[in-house]
mmJSON file of the N, C-alpha and C atoms, coordinates in Angstrom:
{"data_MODEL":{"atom_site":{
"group_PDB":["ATOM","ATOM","ATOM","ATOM","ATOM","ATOM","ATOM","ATOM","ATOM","ATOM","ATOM","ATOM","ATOM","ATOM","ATOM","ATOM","ATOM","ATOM","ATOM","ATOM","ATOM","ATOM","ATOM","ATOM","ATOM","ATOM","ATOM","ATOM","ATOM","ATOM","ATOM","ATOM","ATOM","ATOM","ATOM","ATOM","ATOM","ATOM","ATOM","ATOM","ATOM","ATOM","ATOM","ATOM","ATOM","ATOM","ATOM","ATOM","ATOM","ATOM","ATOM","ATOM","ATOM","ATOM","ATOM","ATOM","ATOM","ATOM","ATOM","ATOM","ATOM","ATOM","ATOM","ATOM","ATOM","ATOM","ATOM","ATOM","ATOM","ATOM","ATOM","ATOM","ATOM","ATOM","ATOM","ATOM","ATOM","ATOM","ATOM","ATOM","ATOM","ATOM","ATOM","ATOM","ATOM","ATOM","ATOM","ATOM","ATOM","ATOM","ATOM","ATOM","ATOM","ATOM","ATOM","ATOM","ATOM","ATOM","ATOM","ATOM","ATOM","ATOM","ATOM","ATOM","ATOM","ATOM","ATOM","ATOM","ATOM","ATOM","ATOM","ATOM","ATOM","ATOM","ATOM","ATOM","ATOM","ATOM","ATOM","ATOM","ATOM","ATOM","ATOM","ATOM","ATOM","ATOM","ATOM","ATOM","ATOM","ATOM","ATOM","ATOM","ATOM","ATOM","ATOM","ATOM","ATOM","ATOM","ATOM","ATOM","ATOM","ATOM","ATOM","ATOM","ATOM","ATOM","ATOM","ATOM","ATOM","ATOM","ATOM","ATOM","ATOM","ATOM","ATOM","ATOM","ATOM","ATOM","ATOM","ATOM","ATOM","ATOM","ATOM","ATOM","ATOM","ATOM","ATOM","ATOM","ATOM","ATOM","ATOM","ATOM","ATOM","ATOM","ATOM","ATOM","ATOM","ATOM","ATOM","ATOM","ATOM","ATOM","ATOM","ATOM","ATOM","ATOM","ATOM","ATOM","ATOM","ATOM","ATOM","ATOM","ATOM","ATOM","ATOM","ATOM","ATOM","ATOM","ATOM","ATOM","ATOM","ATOM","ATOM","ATOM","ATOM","ATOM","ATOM","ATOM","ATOM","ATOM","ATOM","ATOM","ATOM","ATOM","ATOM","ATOM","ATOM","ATOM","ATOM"],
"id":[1,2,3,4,5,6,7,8,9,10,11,12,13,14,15,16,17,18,19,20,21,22,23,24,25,26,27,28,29,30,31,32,33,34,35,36,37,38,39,40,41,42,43,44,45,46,47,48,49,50,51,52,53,54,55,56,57,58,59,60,61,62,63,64,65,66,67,68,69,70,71,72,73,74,75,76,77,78,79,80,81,82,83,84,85,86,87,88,89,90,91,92,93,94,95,96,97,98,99,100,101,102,103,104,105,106,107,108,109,110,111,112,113,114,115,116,117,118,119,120,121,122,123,124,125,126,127,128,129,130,131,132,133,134,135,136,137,138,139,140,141,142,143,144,145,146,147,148,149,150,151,152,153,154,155,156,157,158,159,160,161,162,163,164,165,166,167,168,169,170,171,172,173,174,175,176,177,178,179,180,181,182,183,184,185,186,187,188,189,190,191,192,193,194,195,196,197,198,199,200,201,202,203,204,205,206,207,208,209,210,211,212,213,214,215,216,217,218,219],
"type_symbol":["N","C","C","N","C","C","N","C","C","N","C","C","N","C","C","N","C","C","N","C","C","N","C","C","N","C","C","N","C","C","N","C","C","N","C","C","N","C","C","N","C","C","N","C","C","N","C","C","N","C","C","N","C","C","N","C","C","N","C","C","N","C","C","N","C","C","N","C","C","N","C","C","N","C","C","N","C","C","N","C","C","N","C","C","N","C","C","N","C","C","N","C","C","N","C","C","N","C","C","N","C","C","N","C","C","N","C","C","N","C","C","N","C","C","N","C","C","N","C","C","N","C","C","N","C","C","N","C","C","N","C","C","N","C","C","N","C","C","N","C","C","N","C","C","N","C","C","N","C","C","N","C","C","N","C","C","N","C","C","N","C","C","N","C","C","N","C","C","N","C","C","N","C","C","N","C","C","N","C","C","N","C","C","N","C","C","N","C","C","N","C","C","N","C","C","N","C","C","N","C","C","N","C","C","N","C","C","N","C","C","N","C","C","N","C","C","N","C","C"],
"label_atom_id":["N","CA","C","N","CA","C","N","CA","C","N","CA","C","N","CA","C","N","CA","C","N","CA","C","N","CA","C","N","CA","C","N","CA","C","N","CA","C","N","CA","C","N","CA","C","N","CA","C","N","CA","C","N","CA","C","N","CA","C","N","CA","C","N","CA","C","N","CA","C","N","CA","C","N","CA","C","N","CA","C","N","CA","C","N","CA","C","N","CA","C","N","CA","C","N","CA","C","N","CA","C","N","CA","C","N","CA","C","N","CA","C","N","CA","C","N","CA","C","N","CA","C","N","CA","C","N","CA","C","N","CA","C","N","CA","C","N","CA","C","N","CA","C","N","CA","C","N","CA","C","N","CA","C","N","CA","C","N","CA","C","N","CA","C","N","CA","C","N","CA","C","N","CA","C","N","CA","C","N","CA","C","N","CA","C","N","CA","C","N","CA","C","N","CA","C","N","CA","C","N","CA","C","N","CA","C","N","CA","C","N","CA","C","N","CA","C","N","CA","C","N","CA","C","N","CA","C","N","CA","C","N","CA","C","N","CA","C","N","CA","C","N","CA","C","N","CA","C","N","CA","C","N","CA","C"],
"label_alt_id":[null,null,null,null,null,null,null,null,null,null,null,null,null,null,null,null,null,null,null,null,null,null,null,null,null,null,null,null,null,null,null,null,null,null,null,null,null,null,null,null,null,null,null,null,null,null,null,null,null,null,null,null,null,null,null,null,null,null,null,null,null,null,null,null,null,null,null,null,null,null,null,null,null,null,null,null,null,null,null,null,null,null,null,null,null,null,null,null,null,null,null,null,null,null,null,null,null,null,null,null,null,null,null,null,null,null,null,null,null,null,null,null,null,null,null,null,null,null,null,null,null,null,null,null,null,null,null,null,null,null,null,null,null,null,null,null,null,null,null,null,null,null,null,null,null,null,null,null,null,null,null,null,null,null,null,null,null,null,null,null,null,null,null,null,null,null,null,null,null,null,null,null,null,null,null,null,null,null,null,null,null,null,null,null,null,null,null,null,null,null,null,null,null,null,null,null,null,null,null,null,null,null,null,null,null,null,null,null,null,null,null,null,null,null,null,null,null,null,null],
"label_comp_id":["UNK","UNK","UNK","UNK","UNK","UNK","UNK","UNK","UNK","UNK","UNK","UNK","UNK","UNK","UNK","UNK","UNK","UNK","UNK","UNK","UNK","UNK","UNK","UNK","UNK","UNK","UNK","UNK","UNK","UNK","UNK","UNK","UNK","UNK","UNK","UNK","UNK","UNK","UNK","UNK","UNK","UNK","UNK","UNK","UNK","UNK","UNK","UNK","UNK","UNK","UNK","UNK","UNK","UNK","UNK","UNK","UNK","UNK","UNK","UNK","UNK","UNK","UNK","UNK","UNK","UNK","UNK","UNK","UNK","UNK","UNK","UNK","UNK","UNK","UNK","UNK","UNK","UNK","UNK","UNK","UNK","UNK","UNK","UNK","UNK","UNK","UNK","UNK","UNK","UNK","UNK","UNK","UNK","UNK","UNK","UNK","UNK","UNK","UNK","UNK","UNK","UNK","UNK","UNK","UNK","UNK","UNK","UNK","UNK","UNK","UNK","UNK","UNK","UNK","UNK","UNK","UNK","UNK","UNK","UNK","UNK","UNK","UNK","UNK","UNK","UNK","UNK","UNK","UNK","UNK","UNK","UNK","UNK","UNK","UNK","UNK","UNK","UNK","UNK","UNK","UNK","UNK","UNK","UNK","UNK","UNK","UNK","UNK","UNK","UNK","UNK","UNK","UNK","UNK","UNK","UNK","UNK","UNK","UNK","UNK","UNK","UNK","UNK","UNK","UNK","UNK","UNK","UNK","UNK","UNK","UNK","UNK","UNK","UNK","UNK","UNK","UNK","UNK","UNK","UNK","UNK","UNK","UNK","UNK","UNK","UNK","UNK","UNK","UNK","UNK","UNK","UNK","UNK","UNK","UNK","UNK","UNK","UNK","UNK","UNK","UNK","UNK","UNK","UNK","UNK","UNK","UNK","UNK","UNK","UNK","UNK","UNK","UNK","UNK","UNK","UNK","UNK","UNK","UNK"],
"label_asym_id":["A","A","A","A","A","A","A","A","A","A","A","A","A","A","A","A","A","A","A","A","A","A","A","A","A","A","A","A","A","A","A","A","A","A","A","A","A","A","A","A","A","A","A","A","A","A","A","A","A","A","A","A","A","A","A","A","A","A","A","A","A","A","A","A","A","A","A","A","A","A","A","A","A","A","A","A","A","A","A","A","A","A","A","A","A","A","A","A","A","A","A","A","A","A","A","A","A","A","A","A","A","A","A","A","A","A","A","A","A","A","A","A","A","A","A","A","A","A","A","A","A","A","A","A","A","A","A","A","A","A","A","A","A","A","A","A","A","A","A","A","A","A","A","A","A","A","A","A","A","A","A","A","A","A","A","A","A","A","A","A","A","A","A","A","A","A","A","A","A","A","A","A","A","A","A","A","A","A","A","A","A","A","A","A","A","A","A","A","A","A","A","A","A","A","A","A","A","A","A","A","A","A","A","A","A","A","A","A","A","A","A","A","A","A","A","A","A","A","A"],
"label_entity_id":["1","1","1","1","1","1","1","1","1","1","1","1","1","1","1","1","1","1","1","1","1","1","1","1","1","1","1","1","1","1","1","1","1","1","1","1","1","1","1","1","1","1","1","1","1","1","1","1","1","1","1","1","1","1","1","1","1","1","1","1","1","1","1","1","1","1","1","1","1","1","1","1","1","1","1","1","1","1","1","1","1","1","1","1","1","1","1","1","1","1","1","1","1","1","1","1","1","1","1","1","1","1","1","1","1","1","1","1","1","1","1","1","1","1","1","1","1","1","1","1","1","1","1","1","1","1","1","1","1","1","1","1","1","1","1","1","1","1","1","1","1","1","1","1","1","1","1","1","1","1","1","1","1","1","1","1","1","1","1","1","1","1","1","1","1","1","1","1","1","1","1","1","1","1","1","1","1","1","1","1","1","1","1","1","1","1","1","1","1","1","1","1","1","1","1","1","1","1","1","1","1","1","1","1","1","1","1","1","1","1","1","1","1","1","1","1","1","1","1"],
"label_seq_id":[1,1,1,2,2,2,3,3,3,4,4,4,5,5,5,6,6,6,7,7,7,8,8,8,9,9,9,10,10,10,11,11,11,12,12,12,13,13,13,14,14,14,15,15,15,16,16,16,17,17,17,18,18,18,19,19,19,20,20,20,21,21,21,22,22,22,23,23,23,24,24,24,25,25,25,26,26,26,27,27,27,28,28,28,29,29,29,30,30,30,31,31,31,32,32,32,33,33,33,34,34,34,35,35,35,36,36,36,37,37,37,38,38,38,39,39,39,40,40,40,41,41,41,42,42,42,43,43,43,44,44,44,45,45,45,46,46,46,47,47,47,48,48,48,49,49,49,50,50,50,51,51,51,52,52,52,53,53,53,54,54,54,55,55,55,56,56,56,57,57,57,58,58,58,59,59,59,60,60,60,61,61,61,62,62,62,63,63,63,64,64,64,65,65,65,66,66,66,67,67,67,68,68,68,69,69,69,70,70,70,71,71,71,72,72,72,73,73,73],
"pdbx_PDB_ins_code":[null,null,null,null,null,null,null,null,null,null,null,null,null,null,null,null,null,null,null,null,null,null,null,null,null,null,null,null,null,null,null,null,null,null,null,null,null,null,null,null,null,null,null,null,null,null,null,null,null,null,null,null,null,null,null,null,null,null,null,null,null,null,null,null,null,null,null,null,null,null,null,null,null,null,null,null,null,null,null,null,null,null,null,null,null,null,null,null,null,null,null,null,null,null,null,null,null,null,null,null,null,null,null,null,null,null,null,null,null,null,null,null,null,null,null,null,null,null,null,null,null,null,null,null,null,null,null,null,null,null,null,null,null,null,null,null,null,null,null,null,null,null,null,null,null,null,null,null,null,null,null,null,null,null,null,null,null,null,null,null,null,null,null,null,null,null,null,null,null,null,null,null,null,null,null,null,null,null,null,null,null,null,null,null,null,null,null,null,null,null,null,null,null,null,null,null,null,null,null,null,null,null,null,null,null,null,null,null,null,null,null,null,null,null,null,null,null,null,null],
"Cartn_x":[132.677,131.482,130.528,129.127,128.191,127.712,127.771,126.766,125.727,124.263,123.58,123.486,124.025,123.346,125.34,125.864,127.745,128.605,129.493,130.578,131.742,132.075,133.176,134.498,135.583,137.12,137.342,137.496,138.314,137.933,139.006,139.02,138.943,139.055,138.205,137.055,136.307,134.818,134.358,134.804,134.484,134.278,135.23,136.123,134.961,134.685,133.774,132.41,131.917,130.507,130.172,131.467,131.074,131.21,132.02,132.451,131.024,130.301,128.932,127.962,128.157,127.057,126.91,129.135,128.452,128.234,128.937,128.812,127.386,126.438,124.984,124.985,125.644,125.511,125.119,123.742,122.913,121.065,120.29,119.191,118.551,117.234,117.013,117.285,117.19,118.043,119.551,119.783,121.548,122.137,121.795,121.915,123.099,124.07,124.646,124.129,123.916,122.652,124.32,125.492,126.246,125.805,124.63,124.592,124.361,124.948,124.824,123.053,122.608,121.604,121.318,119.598,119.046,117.83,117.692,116.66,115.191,113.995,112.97,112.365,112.528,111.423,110.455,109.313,108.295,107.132,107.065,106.23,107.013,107.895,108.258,106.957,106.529,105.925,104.487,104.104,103.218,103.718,104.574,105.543,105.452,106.291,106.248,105.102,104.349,102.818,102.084,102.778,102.355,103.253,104.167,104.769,104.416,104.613,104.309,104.592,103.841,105.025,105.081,105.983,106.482,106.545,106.386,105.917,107.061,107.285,108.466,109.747,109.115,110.492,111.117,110.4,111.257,111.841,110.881,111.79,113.42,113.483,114.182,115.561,115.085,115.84,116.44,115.885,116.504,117.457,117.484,118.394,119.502,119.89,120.623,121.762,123.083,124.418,124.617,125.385,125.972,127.178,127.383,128.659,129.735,130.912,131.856,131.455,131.296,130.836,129.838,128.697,127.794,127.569,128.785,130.003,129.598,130.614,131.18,132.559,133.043,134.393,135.705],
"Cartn_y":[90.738,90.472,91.629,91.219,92.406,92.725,93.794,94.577,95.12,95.105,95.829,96.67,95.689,95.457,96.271,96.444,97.383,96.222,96.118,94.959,95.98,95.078,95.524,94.838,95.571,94.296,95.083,95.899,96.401,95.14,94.692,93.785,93.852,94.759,95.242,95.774,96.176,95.748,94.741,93.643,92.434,91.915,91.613,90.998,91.789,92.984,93.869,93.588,92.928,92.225,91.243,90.22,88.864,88.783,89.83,89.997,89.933,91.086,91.702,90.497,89.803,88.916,87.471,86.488,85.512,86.391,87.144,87.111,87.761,87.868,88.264,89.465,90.361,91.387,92.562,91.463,91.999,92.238,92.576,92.292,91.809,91.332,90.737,91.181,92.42,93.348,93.33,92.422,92.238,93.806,94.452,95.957,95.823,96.189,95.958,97.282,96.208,97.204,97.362,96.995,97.175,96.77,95.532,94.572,92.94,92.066,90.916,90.389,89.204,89.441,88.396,89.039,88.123,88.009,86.196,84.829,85.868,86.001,86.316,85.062,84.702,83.23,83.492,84.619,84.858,83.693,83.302,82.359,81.369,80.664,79.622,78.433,78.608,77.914,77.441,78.457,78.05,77.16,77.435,76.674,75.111,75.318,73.752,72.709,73.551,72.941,72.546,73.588,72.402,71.662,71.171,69.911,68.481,67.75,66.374,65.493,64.9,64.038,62.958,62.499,61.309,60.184,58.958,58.061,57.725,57.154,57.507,56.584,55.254,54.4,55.345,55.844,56.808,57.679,58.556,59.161,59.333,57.794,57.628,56.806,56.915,56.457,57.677,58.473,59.705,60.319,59.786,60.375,59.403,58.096,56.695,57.113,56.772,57.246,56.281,56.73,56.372,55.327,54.493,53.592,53.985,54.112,54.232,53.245,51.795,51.306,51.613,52.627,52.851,53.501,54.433,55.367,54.935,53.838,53.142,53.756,54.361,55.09,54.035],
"Cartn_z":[23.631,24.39,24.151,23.898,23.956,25.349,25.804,26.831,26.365,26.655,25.882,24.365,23.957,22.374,21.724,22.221,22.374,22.308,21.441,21.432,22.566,23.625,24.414,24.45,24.391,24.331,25.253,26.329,27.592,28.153,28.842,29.76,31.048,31.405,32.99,33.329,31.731,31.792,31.552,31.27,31.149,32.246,32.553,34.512,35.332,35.137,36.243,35.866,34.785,34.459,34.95,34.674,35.196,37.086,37.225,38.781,39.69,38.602,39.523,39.448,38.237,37.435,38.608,38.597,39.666,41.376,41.133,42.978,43.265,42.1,43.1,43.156,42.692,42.637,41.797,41.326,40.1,40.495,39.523,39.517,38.68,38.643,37.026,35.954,35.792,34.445,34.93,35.162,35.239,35.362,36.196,36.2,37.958,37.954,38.963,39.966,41.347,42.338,43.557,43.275,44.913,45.812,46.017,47.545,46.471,47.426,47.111,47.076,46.251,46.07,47.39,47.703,48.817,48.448,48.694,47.879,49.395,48.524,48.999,49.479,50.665,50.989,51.598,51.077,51.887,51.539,49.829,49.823,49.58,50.358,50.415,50.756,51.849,52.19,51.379,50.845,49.681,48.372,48.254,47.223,47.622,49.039,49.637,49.748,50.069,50.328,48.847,47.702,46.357,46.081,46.826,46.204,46.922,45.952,46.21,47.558,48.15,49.374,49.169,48.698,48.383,49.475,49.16,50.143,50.899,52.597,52.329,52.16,51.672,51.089,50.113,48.979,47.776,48.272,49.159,49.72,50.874,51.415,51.815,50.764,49.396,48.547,47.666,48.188,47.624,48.149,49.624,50.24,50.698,50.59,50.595,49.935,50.839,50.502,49.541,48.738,47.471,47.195,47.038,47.144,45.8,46.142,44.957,44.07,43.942,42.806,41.989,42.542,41.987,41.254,41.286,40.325,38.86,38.951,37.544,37.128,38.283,38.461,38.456],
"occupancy":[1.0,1.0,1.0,1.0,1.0,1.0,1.0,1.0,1.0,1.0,1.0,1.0,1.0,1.0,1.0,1.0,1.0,1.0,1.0,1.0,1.0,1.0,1.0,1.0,1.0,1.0,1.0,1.0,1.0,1.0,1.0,1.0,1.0,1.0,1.0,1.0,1.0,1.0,1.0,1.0,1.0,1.0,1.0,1.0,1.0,1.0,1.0,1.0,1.0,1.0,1.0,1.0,1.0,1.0,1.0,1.0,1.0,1.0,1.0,1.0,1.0,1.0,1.0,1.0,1.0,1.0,1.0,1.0,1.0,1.0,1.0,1.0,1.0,1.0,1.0,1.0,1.0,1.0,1.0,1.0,1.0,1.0,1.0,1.0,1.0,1.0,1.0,1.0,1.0,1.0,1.0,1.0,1.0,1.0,1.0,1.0,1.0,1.0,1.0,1.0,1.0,1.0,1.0,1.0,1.0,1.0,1.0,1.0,1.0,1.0,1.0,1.0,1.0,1.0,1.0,1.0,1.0,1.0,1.0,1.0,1.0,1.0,1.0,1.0,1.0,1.0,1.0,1.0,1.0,1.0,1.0,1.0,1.0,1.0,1.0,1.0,1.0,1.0,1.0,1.0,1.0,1.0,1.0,1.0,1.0,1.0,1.0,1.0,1.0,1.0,1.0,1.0,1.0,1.0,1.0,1.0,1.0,1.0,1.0,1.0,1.0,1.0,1.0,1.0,1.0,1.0,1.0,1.0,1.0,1.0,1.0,1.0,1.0,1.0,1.0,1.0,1.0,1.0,1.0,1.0,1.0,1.0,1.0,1.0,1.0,1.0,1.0,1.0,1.0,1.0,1.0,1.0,1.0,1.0,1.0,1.0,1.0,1.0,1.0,1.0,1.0,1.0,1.0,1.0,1.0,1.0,1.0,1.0,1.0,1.0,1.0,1.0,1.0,1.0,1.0,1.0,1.0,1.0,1.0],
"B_iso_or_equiv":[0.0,0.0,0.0,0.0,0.0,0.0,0.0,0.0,0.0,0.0,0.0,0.0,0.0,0.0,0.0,0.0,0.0,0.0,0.0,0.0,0.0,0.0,0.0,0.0,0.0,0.0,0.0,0.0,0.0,0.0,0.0,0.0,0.0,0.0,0.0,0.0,0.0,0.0,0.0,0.0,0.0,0.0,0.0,0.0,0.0,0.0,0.0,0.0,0.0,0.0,0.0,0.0,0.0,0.0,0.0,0.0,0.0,0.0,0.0,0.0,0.0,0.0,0.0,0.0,0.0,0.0,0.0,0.0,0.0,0.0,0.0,0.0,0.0,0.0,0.0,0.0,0.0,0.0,0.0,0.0,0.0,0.0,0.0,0.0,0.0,0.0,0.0,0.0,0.0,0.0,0.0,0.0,0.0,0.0,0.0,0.0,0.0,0.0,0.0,0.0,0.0,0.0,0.0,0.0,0.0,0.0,0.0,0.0,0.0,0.0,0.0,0.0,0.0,0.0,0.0,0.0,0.0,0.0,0.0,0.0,0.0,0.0,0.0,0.0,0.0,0.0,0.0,0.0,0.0,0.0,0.0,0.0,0.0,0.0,0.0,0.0,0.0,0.0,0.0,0.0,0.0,0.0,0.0,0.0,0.0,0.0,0.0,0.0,0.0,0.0,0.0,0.0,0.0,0.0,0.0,0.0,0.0,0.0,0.0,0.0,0.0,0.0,0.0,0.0,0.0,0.0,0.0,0.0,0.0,0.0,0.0,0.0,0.0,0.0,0.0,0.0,0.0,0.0,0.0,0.0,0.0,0.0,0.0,0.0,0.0,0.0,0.0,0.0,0.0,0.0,0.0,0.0,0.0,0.0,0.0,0.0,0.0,0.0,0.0,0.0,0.0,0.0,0.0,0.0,0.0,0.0,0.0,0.0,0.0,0.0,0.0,0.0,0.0,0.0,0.0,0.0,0.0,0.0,0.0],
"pdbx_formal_charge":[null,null,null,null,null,null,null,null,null,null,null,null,null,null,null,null,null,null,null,null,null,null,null,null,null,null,null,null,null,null,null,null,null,null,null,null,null,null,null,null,null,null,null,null,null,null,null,null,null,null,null,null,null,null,null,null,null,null,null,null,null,null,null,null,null,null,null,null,null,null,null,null,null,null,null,null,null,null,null,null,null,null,null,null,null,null,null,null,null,null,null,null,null,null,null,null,null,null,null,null,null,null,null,null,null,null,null,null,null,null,null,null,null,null,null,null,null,null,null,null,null,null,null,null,null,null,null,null,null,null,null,null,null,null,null,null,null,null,null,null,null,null,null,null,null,null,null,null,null,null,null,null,null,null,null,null,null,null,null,null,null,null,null,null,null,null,null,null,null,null,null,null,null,null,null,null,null,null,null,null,null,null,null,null,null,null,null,null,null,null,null,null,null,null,null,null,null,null,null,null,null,null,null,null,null,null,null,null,null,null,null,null,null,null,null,null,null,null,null],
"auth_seq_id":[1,1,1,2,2,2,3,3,3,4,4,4,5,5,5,6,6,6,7,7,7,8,8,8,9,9,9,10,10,10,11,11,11,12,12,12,13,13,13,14,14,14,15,15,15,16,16,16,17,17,17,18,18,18,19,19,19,20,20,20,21,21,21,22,22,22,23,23,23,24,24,24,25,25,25,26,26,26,27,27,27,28,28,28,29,29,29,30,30,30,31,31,31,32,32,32,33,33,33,34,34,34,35,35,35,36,36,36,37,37,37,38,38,38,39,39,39,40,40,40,41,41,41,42,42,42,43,43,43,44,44,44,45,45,45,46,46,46,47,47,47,48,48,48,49,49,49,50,50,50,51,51,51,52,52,52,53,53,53,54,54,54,55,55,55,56,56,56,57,57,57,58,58,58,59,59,59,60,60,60,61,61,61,62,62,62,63,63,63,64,64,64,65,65,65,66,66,66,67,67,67,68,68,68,69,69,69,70,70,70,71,71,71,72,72,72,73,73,73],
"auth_comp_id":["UNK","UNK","UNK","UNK","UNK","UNK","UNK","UNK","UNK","UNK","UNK","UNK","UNK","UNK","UNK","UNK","UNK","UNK","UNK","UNK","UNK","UNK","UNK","UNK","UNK","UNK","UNK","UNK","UNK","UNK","UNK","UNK","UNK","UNK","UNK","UNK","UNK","UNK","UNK","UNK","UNK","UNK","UNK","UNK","UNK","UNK","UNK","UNK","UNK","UNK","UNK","UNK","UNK","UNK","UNK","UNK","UNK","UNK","UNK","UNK","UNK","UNK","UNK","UNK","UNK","UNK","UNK","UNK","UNK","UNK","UNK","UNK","UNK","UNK","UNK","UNK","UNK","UNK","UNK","UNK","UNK","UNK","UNK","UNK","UNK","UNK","UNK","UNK","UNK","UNK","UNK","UNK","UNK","UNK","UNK","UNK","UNK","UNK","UNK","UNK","UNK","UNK","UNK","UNK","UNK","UNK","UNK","UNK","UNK","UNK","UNK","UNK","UNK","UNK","UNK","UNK","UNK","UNK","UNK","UNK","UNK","UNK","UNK","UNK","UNK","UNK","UNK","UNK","UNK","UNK","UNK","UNK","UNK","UNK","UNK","UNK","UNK","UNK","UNK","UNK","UNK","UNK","UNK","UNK","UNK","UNK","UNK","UNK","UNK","UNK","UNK","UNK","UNK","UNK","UNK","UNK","UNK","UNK","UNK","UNK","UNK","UNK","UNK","UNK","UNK","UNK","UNK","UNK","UNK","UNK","UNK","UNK","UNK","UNK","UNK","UNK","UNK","UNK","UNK","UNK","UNK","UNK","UNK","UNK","UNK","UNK","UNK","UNK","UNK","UNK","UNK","UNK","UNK","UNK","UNK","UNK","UNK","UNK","UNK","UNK","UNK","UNK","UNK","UNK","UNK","UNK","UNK","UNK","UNK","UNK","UNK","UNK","UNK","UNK","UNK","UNK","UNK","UNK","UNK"],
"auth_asym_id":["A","A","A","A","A","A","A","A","A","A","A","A","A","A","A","A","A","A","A","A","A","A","A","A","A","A","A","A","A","A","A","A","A","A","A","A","A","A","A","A","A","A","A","A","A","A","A","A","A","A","A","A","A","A","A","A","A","A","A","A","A","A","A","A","A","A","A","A","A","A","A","A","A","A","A","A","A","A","A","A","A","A","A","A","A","A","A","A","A","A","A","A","A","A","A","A","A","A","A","A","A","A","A","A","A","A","A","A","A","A","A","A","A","A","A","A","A","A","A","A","A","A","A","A","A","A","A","A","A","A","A","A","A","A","A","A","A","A","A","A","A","A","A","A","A","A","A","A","A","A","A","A","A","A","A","A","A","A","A","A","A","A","A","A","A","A","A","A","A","A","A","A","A","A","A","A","A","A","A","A","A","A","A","A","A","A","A","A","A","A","A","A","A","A","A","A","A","A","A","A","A","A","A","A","A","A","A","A","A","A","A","A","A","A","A","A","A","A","A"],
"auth_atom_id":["N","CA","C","N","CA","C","N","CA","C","N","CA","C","N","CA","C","N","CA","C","N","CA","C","N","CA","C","N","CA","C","N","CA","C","N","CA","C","N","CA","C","N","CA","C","N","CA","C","N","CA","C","N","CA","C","N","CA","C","N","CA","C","N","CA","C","N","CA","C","N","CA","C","N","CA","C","N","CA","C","N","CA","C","N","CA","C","N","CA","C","N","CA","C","N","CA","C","N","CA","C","N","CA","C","N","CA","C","N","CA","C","N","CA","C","N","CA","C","N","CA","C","N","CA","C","N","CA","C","N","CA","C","N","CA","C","N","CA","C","N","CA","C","N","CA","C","N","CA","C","N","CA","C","N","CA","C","N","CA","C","N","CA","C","N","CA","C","N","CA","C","N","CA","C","N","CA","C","N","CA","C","N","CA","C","N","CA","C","N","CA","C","N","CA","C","N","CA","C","N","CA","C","N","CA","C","N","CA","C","N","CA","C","N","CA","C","N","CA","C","N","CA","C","N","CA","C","N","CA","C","N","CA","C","N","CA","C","N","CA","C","N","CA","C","N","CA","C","N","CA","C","N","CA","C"],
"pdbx_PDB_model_num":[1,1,1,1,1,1,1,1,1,1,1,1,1,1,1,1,1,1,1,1,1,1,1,1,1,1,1,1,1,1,1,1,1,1,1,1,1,1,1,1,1,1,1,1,1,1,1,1,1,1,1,1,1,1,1,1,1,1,1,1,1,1,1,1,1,1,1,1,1,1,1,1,1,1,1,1,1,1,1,1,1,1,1,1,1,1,1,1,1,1,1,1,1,1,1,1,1,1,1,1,1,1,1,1,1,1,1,1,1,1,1,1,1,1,1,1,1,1,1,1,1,1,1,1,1,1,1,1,1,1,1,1,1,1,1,1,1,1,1,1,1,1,1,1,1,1,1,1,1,1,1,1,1,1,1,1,1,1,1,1,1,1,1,1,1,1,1,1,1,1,1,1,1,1,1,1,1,1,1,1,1,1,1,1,1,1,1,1,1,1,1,1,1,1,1,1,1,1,1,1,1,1,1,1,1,1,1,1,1,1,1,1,1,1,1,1,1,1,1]
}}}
């Protein structure tokens, strides 16, 4: 595996990359910071407000439970 541009075979730097990498315990430079990461929703709401509102039969078809046949299981 490469780390920054370095081929690595220790395997507990590996394990300790991917460790930091899913549990969030990175930053955008995949630079491990020691706190889990936390989602900024300050402009959430601006976000929301450009999305579409769907009328709401579709939208209530978006949310319509699913039948096992509908599978094809």
């Amino acid at each position: 595996m490469k780390i920054e541009d370095q081929t690595v075979t220790e395997s507990e730097v590996v394990v300790a990359f991917f460790n930091v990498l899913f549990n969030g315990y990175h930053d955008i430079n995949l630079v491990d910071t020691d706190s889990p990461f936390c989602p900024d929703f300050s402009n959430l709401d601006t976000y929301l407000d450009a999305l579409i509102n769907w009328p709401n039969d579709v939208s209530n078809g978006l949310t319509a439970s699913i039948e096992m046949d509908e599978l094809g299981i």
